[in-house]
C-alpha positions as CSV (number, residue, x, y, z in Angstrom):
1,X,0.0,0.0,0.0
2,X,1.2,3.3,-0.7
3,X,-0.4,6.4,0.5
4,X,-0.3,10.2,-0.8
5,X,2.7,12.6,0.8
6,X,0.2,15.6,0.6
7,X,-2.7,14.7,1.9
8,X,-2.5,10.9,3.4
9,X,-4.6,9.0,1.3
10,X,-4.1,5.8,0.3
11,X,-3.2,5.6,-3.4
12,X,-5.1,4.0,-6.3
13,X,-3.7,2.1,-8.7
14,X,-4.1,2.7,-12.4
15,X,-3.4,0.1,-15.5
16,X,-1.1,1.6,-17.8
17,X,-3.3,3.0,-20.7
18,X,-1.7,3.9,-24.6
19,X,2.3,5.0,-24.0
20,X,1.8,6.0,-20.1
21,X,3.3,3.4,-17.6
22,X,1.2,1.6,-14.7
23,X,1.2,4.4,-11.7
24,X,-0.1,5.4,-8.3
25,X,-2.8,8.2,-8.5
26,X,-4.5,10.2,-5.6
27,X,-8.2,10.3,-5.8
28,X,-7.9,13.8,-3.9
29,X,-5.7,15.7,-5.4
30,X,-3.4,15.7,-8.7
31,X,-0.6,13.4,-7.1
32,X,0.8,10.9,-9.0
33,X,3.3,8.3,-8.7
34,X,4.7,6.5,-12.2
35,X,5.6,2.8,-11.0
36,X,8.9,1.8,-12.4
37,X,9.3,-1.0,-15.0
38,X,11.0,-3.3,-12.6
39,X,9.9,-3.4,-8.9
40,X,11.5,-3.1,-5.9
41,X,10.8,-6.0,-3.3
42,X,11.0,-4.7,0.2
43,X,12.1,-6.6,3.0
44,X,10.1,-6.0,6.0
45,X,11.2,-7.7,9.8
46,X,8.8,-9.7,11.3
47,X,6.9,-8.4,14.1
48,X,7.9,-9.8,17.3
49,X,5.3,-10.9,19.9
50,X,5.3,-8.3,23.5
51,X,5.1,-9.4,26.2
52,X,1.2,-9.2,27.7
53,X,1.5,-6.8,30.6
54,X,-1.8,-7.3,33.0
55,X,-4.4,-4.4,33.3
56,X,-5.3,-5.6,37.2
57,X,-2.6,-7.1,39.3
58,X,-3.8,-8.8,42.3
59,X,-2.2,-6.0,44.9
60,X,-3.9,-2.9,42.5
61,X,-7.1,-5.1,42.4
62,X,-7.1,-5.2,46.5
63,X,-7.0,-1.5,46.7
64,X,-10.3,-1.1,44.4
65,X,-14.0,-0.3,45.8
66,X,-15.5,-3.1,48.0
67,X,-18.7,-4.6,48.0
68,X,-20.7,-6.6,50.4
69,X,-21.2,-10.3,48.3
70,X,-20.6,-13.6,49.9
71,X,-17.4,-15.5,48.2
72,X,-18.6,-18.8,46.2
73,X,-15.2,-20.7,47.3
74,X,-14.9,-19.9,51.4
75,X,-18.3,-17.5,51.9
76,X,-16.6,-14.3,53.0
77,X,-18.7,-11.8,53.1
78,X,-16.7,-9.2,50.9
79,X,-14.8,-8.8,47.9
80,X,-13.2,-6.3,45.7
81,X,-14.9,-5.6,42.6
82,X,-14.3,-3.7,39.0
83,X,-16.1,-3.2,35.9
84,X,-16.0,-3.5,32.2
85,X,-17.7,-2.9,29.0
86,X,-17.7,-6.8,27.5
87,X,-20.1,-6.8,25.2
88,X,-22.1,-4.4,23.1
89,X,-23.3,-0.7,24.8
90,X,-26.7,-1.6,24.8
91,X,-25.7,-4.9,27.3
92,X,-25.0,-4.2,30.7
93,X,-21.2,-3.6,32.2
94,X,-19.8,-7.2,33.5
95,X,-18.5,-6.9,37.3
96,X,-15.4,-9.2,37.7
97,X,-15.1,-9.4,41.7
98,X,-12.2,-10.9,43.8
99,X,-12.6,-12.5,47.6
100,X,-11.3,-9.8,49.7
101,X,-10.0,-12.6,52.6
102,X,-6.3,-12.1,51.4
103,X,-6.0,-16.0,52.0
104,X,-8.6,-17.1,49.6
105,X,-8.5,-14.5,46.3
106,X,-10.5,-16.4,44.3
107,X,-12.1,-15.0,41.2
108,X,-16.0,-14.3,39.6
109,X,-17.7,-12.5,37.4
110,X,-21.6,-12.0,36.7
């Protein structure tokens, strides 16, 4: 893909039509690009996986809002809770929650 140097967009190609070459033509405004007669491979390097930093960690997740909801795993009767957009806007906002007993942790959503 090639895109336009004065205005951005991306570039059209057009056949080559009577004695004009192939070339690159802006639908916006009068840039052209003639393509050469051989063509330039470029060698791109391959993207390289990053390493997935977490959103939450446990200890920021412990400092959130807290809510009164009995734990499914030991029934304490707290836990930290966030929220997030999951689905579409016109669904509700999933709550993911998180035992607040510091020895259990475990992990819901509903």
């Amino acid at each position: 893909m090639e895109f336009c140097p004065t205005c951005g967009i991306m570039l059209q190609y057009e056949l080559p039509y009577m004695d004009r070459p192939s070339r690159f033509a802006c639908s916006s405004c009068p840039y052209v690009c003639n393509m050469e007669t051989r063509v330039k491979l470029k060698r791109k390097e391959p993207l390289g996986k990053k390493e997935i930093q977490p959103i939450f960690t446990q200890d920021s997740m412990m400092e959130g809002p807290q809510t009164e909801v009995t734990c499914p795993s030991c029934k304490f009767g707290k836990a930290v809770y966030h929220e997030l957009q999951t689905r579409s806007a016109d669904e509700p906002m999933t709550i993911f929650y998180m035992c607040a007993n510091r020895d259990c942790k475990h992990r819901w959503n509903e």
